[in-house]
Z-matrix of the N, CA and C atoms (Angstrom, degrees):
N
C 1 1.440
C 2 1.517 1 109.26
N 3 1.418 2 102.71 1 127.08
C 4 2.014 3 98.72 2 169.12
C 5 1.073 4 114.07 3 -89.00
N 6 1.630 5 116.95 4 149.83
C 7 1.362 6 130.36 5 172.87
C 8 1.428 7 118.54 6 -92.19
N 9 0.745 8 146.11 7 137.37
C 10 1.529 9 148.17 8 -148.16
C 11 1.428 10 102.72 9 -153.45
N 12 1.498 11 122.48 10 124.84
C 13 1.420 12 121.36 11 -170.32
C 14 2.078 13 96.04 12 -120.87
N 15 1.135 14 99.77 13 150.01
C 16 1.502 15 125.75 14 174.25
C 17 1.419 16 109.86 15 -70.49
N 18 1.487 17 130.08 16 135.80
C 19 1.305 18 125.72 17 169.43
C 20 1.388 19 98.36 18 -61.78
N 21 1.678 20 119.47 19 160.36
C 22 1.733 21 116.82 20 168.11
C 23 1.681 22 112.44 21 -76.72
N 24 1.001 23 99.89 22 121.70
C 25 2.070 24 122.77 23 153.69
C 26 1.400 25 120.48 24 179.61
N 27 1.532 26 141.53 25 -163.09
C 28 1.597 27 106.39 26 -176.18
C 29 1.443 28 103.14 27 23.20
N 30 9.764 29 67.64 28 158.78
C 31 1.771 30 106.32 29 135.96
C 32 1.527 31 79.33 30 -160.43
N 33 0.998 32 142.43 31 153.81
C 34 1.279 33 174.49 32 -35.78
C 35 1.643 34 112.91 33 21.91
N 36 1.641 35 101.19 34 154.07
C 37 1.090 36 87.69 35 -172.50
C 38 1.626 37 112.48 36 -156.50
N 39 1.323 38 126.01 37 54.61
C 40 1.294 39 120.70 38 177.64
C 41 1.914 40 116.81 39 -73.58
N 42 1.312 41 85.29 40 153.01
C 43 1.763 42 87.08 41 -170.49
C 44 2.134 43 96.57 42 -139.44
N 45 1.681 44 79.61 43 137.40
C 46 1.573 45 98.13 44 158.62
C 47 1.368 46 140.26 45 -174.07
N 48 1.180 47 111.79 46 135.74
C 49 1.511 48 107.77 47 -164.90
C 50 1.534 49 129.06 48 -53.77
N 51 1.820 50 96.43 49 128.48
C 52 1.694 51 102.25 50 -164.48
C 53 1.777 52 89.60 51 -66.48
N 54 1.434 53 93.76 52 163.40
C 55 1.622 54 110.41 53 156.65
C 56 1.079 55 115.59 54 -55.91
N 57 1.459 56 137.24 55 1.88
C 58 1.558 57 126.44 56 163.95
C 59 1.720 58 107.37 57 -106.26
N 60 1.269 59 109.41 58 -7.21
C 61 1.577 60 101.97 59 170.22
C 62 1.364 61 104.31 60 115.26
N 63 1.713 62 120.51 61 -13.77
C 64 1.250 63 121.97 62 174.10
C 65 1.217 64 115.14 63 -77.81
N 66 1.657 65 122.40 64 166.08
C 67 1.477 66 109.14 65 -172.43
C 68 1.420 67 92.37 66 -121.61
N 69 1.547 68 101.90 67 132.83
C 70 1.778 69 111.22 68 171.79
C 71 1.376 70 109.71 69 -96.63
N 72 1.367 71 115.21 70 -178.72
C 73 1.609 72 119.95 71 174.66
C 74 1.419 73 83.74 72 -116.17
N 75 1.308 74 124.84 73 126.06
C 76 1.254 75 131.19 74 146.50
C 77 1.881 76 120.94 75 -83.70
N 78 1.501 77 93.24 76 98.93
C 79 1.449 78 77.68 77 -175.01
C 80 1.532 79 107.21 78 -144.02
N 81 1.287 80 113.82 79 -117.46
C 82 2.040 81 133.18 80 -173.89
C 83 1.308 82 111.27 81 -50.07
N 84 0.829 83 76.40 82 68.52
C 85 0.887 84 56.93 83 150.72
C 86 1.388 85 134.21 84 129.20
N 87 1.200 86 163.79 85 134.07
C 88 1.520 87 140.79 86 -132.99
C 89 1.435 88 124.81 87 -101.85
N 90 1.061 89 63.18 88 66.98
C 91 1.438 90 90.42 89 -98.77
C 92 1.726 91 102.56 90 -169.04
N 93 0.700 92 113.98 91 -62.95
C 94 1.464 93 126.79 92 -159.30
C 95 1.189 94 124.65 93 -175.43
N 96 1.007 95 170.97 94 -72.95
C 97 1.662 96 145.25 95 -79.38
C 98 1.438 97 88.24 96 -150.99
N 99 1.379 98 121.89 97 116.27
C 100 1.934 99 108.14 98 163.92
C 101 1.896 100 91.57 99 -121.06
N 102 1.265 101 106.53 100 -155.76
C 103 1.109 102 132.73 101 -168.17
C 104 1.901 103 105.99 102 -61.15
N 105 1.082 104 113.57 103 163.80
C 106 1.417 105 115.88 104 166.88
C 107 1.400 106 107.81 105 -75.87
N 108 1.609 107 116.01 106 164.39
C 109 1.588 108 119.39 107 -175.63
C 110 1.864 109 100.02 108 -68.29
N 111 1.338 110 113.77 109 -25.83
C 112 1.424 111 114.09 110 -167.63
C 113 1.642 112 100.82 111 -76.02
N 114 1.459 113 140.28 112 -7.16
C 115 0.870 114 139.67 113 -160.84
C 116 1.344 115 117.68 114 -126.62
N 117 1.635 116 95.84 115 115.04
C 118 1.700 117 88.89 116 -178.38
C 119 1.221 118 139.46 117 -43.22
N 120 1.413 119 136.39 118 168.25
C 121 1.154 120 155.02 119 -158.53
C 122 1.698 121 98.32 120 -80.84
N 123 1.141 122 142.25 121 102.07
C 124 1.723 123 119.26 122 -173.34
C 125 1.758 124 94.77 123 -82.05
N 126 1.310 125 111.65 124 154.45
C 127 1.236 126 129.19 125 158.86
C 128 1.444 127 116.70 126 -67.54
N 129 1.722 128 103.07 127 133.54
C 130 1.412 129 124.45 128 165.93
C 131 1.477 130 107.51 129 -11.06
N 132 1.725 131 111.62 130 114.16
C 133 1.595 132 86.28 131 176.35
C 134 1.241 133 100.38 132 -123.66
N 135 1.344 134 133.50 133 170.05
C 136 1.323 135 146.23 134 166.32
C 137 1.293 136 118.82 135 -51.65
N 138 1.533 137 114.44 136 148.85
C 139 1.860 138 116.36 137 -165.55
C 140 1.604 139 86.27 138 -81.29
N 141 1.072 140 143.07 139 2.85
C 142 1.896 141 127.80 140 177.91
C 143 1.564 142 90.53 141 -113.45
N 144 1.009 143 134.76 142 -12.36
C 145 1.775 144 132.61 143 159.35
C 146 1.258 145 107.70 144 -60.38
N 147 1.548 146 96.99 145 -61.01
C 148 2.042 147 107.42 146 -177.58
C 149 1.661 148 109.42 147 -40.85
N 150 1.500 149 85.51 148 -59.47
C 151 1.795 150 86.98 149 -174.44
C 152 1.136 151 124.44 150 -49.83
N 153 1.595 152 111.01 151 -46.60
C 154 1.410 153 132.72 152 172.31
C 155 1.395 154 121.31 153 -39.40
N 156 1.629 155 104.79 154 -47.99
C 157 1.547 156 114.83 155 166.03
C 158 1.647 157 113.66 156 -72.06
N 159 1.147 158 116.30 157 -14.95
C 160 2.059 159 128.13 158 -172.87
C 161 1.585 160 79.46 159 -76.96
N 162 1.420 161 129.34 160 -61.86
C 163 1.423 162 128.23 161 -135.03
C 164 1.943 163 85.04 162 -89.86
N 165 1.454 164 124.72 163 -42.40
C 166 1.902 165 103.56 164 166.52
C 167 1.148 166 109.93 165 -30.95
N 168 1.752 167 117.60 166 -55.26
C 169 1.334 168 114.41 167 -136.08
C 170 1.532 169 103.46 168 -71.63
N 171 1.462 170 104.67 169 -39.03
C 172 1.481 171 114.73 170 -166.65
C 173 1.111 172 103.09 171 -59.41
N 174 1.396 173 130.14 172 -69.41
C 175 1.016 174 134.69 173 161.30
C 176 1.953 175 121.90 174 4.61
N 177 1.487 176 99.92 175 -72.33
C 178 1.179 177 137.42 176 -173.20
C 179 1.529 178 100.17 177 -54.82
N 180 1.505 179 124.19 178 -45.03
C 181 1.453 180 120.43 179 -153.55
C 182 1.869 181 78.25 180 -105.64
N 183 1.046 182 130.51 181 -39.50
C 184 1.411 183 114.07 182 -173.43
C 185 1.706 184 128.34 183 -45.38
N 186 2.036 185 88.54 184 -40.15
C 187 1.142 186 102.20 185 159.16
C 188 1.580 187 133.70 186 -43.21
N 189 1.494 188 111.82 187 -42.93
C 190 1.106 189 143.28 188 -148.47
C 191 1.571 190 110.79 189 -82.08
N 192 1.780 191 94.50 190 -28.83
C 193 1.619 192 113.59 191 -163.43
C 194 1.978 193 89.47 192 -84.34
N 195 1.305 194 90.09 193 -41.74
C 196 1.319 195 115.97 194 -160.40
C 197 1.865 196 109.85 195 -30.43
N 198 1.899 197 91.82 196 -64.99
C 199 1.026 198 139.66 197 168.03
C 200 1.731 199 119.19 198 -35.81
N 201 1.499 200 99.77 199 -61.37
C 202 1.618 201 112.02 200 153.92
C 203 1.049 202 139.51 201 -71.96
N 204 1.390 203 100.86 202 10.41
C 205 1.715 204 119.36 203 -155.16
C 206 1.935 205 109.66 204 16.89
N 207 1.392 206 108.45 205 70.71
C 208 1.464 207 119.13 206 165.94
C 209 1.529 208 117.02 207 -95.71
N 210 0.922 209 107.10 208 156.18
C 211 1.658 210 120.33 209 166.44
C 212 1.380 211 125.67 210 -87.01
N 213 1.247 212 120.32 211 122.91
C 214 1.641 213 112.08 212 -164.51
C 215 1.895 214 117.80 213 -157.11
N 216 0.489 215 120.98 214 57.58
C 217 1.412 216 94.11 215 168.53
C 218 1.500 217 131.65 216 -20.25
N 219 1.282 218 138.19 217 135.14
C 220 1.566 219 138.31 218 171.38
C 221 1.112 220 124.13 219 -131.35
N 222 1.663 221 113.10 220 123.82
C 223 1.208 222 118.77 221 -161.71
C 224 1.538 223 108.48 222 -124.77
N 225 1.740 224 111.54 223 109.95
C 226 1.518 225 111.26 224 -178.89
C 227 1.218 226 103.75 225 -85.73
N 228 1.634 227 112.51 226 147.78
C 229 1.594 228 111.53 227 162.17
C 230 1.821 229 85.59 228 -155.42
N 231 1.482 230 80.12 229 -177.30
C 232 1.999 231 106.54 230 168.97
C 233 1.129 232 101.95 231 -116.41
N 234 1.612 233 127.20 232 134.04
C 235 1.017 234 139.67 233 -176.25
C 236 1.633 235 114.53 234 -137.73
N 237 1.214 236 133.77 235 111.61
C 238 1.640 237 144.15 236 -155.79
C 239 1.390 238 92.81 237 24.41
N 240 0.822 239 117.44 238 63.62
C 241 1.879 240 114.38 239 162.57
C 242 1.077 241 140.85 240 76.03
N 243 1.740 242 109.48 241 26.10
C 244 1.067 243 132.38 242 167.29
C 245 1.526 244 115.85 243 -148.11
N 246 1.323 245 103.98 244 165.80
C 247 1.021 246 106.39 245 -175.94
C 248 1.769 247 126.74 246 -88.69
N 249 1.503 248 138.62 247 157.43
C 250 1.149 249 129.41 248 -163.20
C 251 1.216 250 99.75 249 -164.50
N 252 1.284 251 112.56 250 154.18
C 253 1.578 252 158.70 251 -127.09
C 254 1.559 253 104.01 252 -130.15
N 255 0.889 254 161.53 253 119.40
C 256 1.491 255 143.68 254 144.79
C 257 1.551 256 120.29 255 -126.22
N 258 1.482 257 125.38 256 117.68
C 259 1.390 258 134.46 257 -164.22
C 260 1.466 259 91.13 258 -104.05
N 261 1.622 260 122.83 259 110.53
C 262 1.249 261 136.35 260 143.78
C 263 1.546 262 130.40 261 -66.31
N 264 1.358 263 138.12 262 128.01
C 265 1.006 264 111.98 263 -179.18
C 266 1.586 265 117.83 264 152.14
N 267 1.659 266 139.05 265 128.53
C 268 0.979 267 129.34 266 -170.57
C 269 1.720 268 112.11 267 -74.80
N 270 0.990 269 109.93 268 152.64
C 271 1.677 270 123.36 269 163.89
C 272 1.394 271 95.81 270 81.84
N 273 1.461 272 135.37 271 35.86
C 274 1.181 273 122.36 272 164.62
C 275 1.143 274 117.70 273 -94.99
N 276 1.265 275 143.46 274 18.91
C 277 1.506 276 144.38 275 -170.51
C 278 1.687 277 107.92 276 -73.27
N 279 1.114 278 123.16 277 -17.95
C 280 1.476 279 127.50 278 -172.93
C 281 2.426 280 86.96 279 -76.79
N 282 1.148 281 100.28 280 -32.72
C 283 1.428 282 90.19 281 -164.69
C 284 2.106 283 111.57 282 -81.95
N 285 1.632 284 95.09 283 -9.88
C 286 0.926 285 117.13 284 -179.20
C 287 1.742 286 101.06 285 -70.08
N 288 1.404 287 106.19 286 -74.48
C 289 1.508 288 115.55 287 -179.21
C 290 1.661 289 113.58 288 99.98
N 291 1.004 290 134.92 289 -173.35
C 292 1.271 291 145.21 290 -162.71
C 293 1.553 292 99.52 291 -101.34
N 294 1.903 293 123.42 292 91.97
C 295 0.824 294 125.66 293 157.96
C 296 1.591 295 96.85 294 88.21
N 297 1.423 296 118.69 295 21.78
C 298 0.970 297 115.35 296 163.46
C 299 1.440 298 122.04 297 93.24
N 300 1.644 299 114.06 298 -15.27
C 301 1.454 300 131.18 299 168.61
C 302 1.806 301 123.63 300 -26.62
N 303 1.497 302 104.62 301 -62.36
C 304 1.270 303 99.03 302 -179.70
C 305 1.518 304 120.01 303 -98.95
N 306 1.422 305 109.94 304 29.19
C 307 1.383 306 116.27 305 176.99
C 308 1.686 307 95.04 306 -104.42
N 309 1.351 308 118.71 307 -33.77
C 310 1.237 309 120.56 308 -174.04
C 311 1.735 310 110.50 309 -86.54
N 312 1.651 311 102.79 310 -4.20
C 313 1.800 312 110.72 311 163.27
C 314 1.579 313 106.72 312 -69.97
N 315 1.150 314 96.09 313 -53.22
C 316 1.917 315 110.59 314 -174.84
C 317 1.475 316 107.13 315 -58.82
N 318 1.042 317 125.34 316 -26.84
C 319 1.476 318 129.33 317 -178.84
C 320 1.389 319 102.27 318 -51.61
N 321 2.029 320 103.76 319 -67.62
C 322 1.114 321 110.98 320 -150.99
C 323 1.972 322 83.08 321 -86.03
N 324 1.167 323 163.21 322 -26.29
C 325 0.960 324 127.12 323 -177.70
C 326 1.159 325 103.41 324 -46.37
N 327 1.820 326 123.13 325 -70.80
C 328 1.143 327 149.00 326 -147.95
C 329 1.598 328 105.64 327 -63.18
N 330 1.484 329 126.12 328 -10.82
C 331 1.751 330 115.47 329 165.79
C 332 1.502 331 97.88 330 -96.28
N 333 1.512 332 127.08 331 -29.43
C 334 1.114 333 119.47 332 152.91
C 335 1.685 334 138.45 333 -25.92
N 336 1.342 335 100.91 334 -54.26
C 337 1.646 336 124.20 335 179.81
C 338 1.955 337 100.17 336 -72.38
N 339 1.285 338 105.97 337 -12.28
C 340 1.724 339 95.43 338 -165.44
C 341 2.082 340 84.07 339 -110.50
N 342 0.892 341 135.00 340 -13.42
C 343 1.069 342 161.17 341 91.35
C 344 1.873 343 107.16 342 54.84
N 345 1.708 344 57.23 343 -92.14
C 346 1.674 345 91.55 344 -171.94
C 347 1.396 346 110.61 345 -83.96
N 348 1.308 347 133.35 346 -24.97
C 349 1.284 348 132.69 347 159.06
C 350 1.498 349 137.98 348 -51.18
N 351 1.579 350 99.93 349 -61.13
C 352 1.268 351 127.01 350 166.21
C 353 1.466 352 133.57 351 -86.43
N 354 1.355 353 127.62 352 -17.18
C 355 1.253 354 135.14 353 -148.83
C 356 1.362 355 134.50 354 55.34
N 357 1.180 356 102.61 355 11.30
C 358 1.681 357 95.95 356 -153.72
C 359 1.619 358 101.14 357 -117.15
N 360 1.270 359 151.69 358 136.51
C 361 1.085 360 146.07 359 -179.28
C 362 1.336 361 112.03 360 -70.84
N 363 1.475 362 107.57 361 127.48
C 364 1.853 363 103.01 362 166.71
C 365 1.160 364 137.88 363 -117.85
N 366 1.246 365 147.94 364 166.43
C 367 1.037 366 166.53 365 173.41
C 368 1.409 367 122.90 366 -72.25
N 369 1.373 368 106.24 367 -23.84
C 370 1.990 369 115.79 368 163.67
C 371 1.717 370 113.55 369 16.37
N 372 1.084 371 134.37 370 93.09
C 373 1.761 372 111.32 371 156.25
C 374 1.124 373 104.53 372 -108.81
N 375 1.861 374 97.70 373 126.49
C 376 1.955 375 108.47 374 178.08
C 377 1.267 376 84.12 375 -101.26
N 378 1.429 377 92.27 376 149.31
C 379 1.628 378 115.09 377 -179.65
C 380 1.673 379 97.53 378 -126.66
N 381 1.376 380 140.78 379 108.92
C 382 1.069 381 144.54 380 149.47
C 383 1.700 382 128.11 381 -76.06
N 384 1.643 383 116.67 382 112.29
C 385 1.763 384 125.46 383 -169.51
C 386 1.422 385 103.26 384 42.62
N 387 1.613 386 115.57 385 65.08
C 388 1.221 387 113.43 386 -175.81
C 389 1.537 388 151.08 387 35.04
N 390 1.603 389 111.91 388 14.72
C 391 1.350 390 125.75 389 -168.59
C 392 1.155 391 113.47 390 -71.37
N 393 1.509 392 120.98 391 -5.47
C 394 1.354 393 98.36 392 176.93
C 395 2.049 394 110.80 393 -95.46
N 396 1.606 395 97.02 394 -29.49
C 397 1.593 396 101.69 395 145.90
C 398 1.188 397 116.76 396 -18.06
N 399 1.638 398 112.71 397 -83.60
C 400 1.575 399 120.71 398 -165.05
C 401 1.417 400 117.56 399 -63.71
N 402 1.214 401 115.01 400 -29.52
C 403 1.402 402 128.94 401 179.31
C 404 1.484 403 118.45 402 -61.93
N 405 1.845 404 106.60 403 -37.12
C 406 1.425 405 92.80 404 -176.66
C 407 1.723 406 100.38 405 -112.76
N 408 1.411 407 116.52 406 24.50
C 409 1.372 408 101.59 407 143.45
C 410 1.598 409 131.87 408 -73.75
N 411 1.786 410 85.85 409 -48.48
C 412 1.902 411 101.08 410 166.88
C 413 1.730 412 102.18 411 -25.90
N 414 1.448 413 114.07 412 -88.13
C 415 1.474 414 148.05 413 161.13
C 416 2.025 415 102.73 414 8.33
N 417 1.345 416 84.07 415 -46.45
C 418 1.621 417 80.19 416 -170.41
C 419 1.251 418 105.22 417 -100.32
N 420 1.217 419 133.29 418 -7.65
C 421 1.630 420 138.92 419 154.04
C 422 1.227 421 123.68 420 -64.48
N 423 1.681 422 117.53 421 -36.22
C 424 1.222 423 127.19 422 160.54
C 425 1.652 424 128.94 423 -64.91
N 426 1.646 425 109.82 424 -26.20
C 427 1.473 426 111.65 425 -159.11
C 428 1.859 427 85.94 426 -91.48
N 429 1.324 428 118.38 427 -49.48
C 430 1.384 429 119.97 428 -174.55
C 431 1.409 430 116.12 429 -51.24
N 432 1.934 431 118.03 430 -40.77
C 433 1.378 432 122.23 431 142.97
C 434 1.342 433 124.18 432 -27.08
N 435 1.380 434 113.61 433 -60.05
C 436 1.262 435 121.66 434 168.78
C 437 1.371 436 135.03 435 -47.37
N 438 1.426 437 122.94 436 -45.08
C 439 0.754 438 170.42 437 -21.07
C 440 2.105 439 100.16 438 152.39
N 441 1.222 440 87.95 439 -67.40
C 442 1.570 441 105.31 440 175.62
C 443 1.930 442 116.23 441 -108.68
N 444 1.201 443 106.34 442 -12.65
C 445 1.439 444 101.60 443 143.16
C 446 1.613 445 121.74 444 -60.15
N 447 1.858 446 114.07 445 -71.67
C 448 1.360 447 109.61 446 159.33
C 449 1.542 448 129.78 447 -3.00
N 450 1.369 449 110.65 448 -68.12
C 451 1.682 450 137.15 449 -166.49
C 452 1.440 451 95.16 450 -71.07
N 453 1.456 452 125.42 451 -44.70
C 454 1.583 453 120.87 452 -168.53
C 455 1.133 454 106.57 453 -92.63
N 456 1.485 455 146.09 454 -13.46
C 457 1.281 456 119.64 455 158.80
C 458 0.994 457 107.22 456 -141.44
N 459 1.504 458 135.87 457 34.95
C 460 1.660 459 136.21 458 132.71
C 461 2.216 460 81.67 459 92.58
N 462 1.042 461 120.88 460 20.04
C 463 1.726 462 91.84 461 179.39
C 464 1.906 463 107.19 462 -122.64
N 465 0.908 464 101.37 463 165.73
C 466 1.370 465 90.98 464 168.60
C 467 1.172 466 144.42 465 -79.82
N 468 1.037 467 148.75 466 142.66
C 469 1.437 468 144.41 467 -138.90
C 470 1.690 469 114.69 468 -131.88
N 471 1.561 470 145.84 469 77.28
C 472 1.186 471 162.27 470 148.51
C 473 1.703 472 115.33 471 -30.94
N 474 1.296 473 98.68 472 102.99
C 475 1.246 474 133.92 473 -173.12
C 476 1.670 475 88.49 474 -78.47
N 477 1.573 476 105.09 475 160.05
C 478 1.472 477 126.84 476 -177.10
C 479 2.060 478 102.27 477 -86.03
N 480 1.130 479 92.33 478 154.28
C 481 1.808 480 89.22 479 -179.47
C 482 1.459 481 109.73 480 -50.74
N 483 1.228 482 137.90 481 130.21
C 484 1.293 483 125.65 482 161.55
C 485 2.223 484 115.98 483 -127.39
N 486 1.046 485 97.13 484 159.71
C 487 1.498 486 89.36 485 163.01
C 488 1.203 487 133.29 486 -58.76
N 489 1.224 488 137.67 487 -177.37
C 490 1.246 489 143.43 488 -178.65
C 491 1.577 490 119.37 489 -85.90
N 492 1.294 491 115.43 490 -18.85
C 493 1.576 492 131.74 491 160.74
C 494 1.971 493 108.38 492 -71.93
N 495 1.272 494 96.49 493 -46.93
C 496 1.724 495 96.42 494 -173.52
C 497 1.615 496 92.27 495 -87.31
N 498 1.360 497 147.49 496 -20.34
C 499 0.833 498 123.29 497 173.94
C 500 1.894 499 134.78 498 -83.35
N 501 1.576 500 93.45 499 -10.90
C 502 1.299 501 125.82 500 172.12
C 503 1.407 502 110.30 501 -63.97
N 504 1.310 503 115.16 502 -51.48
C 505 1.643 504 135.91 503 171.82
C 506 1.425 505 110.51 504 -47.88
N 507 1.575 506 110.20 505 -47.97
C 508 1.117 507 118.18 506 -172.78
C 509 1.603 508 127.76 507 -51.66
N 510 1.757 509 95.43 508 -59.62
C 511 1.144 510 129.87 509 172.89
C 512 1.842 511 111.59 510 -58.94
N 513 0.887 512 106.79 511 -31.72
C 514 1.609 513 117.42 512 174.48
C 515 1.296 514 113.82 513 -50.15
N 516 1.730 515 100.51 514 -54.42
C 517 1.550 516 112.28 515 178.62
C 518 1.285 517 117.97 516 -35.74
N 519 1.651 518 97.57 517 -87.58
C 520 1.241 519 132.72 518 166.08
C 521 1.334 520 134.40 519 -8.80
N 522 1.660 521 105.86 520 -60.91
C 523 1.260 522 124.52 521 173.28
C 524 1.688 523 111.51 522 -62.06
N 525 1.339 524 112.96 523 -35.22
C 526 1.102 525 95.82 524 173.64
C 527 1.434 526 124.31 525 -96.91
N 528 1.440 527 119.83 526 40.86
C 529 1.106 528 110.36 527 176.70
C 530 1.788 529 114.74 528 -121.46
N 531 1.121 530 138.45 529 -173.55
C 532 1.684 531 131.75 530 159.19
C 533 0.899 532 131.00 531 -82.27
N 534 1.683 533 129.66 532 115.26
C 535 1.820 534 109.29 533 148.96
C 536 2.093 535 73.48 534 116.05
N 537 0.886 536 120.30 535 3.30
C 538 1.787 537 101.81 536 -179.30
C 539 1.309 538 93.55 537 -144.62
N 540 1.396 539 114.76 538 151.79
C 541 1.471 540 125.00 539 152.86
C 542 1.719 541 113.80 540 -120.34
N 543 1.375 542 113.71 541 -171.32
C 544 1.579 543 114.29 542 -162.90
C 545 1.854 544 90.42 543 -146.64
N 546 1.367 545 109.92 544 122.52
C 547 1.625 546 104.90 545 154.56
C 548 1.477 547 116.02 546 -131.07
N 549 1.161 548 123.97 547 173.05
C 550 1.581 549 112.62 548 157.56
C 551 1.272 550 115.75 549 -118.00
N 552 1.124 551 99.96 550 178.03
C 553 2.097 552 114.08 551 -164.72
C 554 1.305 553 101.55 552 -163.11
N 555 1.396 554 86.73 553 137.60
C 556 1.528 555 106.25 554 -174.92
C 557 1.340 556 121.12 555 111.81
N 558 1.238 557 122.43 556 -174.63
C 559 1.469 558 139.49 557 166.23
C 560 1.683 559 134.98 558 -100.74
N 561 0.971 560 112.10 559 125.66
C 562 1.800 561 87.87 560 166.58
C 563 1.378 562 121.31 561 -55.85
N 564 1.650 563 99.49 562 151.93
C 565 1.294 564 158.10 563 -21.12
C 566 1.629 565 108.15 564 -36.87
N 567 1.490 566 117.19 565 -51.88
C 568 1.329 567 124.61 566 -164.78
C 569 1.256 568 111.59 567 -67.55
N 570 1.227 569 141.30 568 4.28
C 571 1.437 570 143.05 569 -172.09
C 572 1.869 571 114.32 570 -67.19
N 573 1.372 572 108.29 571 102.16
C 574 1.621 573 112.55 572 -178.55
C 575 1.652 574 102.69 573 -140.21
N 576 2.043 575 91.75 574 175.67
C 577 1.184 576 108.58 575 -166.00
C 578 1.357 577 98.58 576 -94.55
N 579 1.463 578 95.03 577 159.89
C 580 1.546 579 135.33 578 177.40
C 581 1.546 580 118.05 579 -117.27
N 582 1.287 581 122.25 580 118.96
C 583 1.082 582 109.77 581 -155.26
C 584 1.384 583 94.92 582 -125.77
N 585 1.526 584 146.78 583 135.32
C 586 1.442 585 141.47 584 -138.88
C 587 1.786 586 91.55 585 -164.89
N 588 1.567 587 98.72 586 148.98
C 589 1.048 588 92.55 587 158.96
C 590 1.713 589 118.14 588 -79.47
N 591 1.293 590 96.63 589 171.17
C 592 1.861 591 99.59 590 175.03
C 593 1.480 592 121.12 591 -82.71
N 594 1.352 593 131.55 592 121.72
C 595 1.086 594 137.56 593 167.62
C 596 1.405 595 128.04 594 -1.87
């Protein structure tokens, strides 16, 4: 088996089995990021719910900037069916964190805070100076890497631990391609992909 490591930048973590038998993380994000496995499934909600939860969040992180006295622009929208967050703005890399760590804290405060408003569990992806953009271009440079190792010498190929947003990305690739599937193994923190040929 090859080991294959992630360039450095970039946890929620829902999981379910693709129609080929592989298991994805459905999560962060819109990319990626949904709910934790401990957290129910929320019901279908309405695009003025979504927003409703866009306009908590903003709310929520404006506070947040407020607090740090940061600079930011914030931009709510709905994006494939959830709602999202977006922090514009120079010198935000401290909110980013190492590989994306404490951007994926703010997440879960910040569906937390909508949470507590509404009752209803959400799906929120904050995106801080676009990193989660850049992140899952990296993501798809890596899985196609992956991807064509697989194909050239028939073995499987062990991806570096990633979150449940970069591992979502991953699986995205993958799935849509021939002749390979994608699962993960393991636990958090260490929880990564496996990349195999297809049966």
């Amino acid at each position: 088996m090859t080991d294959t490591s992630l360039p450095s930048t970039d946890s929620s973590t829902d999981e379910e089995v693709a129609p080929t038998g592989a298991v994805v993380d459905t999560d962060d994000d819109t990319d990626g990021d949904a709910a934790d496995e401990d957290t129910p499934t929320p019901a279908v909600a309405s695009d003025s719910d979504l927003f409703q939860q866009s306009e908590i969040a903003a709310d929520y992180v404006e506070g947040l900037l407020d607090i740090l006295d940061y600079d930011g622009d914030i931009d709510e929208l709905v994006t494939a069916g959830r709602p999202m967050v977006e922090v514009v703005g120079g010198q935000l890399g401290a909110l980013v964190g190492q590989r994306g760590a404490t951007l994926e804290a703010l997440q879960e405060l910040t569906r937390l805070a909508i949470f507590r408003q509404t009752g209803t569990p959400s799906r929120l992806l904050l995106d801080v100076g676009g990193y989660r953009a850049n992140r899952r271009k990296e993501l798809v440079a890596v899985a196609k890497n992956a991807v064509e190792k697989v194909k050239e010498y028939g073995e499987p190929v062990r991806l570096e631990p990633m979150s449940a947003f970069e591992r979502k990305c991953v699986h995205d690739v993958v799935n849509a391609l021939d002749g390979v599937l994608s699962e993960s193994e393991g636990v958090e923190p260490t929880r990564r992909i496996v990349v195999r040929p297809a049966d």
